[in-house]
Structure formats: structure tokens, C-alpha cells
C-alpha positions in Angstrom: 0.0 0.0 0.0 1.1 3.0 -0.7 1.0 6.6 0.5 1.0 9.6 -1.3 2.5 12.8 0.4 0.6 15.7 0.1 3.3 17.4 -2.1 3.0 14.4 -4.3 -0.4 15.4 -4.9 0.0 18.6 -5.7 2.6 18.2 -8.0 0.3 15.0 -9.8 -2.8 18.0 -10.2 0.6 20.0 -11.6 1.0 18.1 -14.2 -2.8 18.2 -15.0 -2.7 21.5 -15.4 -4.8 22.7 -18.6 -2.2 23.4 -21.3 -3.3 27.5 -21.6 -3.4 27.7 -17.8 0.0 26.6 -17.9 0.9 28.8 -20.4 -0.3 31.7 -19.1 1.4 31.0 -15.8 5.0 30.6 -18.1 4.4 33.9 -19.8 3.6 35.7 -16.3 6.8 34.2 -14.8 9.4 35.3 -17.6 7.4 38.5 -17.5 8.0 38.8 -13.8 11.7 38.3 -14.4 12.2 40.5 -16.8 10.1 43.2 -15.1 12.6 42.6 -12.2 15.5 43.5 -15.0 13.3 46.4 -16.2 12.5 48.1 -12.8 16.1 47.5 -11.1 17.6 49.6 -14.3 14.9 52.2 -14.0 14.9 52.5 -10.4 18.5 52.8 -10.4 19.1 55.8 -13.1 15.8 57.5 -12.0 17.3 57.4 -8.6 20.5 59.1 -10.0 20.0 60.8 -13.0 16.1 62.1 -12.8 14.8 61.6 -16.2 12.2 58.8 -15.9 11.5 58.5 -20.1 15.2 58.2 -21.0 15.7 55.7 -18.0 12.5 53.7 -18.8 13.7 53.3 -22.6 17.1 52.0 -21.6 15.5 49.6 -18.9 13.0 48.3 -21.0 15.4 47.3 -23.9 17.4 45.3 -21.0 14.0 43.8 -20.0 13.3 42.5 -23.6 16.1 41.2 -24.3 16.1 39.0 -21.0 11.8 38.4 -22.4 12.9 37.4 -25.2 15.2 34.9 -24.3 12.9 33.4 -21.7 9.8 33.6 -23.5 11.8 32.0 -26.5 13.2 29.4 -24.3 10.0 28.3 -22.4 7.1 29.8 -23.0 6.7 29.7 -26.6 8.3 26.3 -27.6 6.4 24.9 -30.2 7.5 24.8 -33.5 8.9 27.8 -34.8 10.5 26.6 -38.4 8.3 28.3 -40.5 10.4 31.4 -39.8 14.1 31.9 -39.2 15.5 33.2 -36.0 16.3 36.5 -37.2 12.6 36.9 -38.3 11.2 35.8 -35.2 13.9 38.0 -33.2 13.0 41.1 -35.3 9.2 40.1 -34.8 9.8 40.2 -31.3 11.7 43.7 -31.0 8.3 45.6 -33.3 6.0 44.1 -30.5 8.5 45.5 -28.2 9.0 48.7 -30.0 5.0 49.1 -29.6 5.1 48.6 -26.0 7.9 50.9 -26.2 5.8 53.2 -27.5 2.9 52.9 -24.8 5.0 52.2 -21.9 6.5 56.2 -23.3 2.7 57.3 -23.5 1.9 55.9 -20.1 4.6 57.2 -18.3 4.9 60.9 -19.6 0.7 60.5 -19.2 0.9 59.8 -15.9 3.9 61.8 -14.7 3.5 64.8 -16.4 -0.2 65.2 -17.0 -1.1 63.6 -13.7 1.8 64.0 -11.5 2.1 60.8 -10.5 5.7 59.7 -9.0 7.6 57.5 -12.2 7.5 54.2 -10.6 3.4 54.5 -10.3 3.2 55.3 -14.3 5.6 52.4 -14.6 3.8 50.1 -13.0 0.4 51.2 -15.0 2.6 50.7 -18.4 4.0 47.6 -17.2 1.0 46.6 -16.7 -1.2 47.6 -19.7 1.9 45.9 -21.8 1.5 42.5 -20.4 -1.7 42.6 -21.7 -1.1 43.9 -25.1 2.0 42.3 -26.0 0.6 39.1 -24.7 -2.2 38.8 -27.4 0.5 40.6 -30.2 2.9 38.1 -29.5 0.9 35.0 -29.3 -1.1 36.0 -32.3 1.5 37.5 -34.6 5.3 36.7 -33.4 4.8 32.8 -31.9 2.5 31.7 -34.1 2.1 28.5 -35.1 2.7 27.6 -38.7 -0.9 27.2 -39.8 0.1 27.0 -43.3 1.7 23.3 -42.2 -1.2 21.9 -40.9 -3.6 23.2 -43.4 -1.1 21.6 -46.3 -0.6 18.3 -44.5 -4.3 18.1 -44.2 -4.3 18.7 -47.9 -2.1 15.7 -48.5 -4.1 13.6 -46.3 -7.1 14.0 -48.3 -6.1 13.9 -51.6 -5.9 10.4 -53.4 -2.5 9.2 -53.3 
């Protein structure tokens, strides 16, 4: 007879996770980490140097460079051969570029229209990225070659 641990049954419901909660729960853990990256650099030069767009630029190009090599390495790791790397890396740095472009927004928004301190409109564009460059990025960058499955269905169907 034998008994099973209680950690043993959490990691056994673990491994039933549903494939898209699991997912998600990847994507918000390399986003965490690189978030960490992000807000260390930012905090750092806002704390020295006082210019909170300039410093949120530089610290989000660190972040998405650690993102991308996370989110590359185990969140999106299905098949990616219907593009080369250099595609799916320049893919990845437009979807950054636009949340670039609204972390910018957000943060002269909310520090200099509703003076808010810069690591409050940081943390509103951090978080209005996730979001965004979640659905960008598994709709456009880490997409799955549908083209593939819609020509080996092809194949399948026609007489041979």
C-alpha cells in the first residue's frame, strides 16, 4: 500500500494543469523576471539621473532582451521553423517597440499630466503591456505555422 505525500499530490494535479493555464502562468513568470531587470535599471538611473522616459527606454530594452530569451526558451516552444530566427527576433523587438511606444505614452501620461511619481506610471505601463504584448505576441510573433497543418491536411485528403 502506498501513500501519497501531500506534495505528491499537488505536483500529480501540476501536471494536469490545462495546457493555456500553464501557459499563461509561463508567460507571467518570464514577464516577472524580466520586469525585475526592467525596474532594477529604471529605479537605479531615476534614482541618479532624474529623467524617468530616458531611463524607462534603456531599462525596457534590457527587459526585452532578458523576455525574449525566456519567452523564447520556455514559454513559446512549439515549432517555430516556419520562420528563421532572425525573423522571429525582429518580430519580437516591433512588438517590443510598440510597448515601447505605450510604456513612453503611459509614463509621460501619468507623470506629467497627472503627476504621478515614475515608478506609479511604470507600473500602470508595465501593466497595460503585459496585456497587449501578450495577445500581439501569441497571435503575430509565436504563431504556429498554420500553413503546415492546413497543407498536410491537404495531402491527407487527396488520393494518393
Amino acid at each position: 500500500m502506498r501513500v501519497i505525500l501531500p506534495f505528491e499530490a499537488n505536483r500529480e494535479r501540476t501536471i494536469e494543469m490545462h495546457p493555456k493555464v500553464r501557459h499563461a502562468l509561463l508567460y507571467t513568470g518570464v514577464n516577472l523576471a524580466s520586469t525585475v531587470v526592467d525596474y532594477t535599471i529604471f529605479l537605479s538611473f531615476t534614482h541618479f539621473f532624474g529623467l524617468p522616459i530616458l531611463q524607462s527606454v534603456i531599462a525596457y530594452c534590457a527587459g526585452m532582451l532578458v523576455n525574449y530569451a525566456l519567452t523564447r526558451g520556455f514559454v513559446f516552444v512549439h515549432d517555430m521553423s516556419h520562420k528563421s530566427q532572425h525573423r522571429l527576433f525582429m518580430e519580437f523587438v516591433g512588438s517590443s517597440l510598440l510597448g515601447l511606444l505605450l510604456t513612453a505614452c503611459v509614463i509621460w501620461l501619468t507623470v506629467h499630466k497627472f503627476n504621478l511619481p515614475p515608478v506609479d506610471g511604470k507600473t500602470i505601463a508595465v501593466l497595460i503591456c503585459f496585456v497587449s504584448l501578450y495577445y500581439v505576441r501569441t497571435r503575430f510573433v509565436f504563431s504556429k505555422n498554420t500553413n503546415a497543418n492546413a497543407s498536410d491536411a491537404a495531402e491527407a485528403r487527396s488520393p494518393g
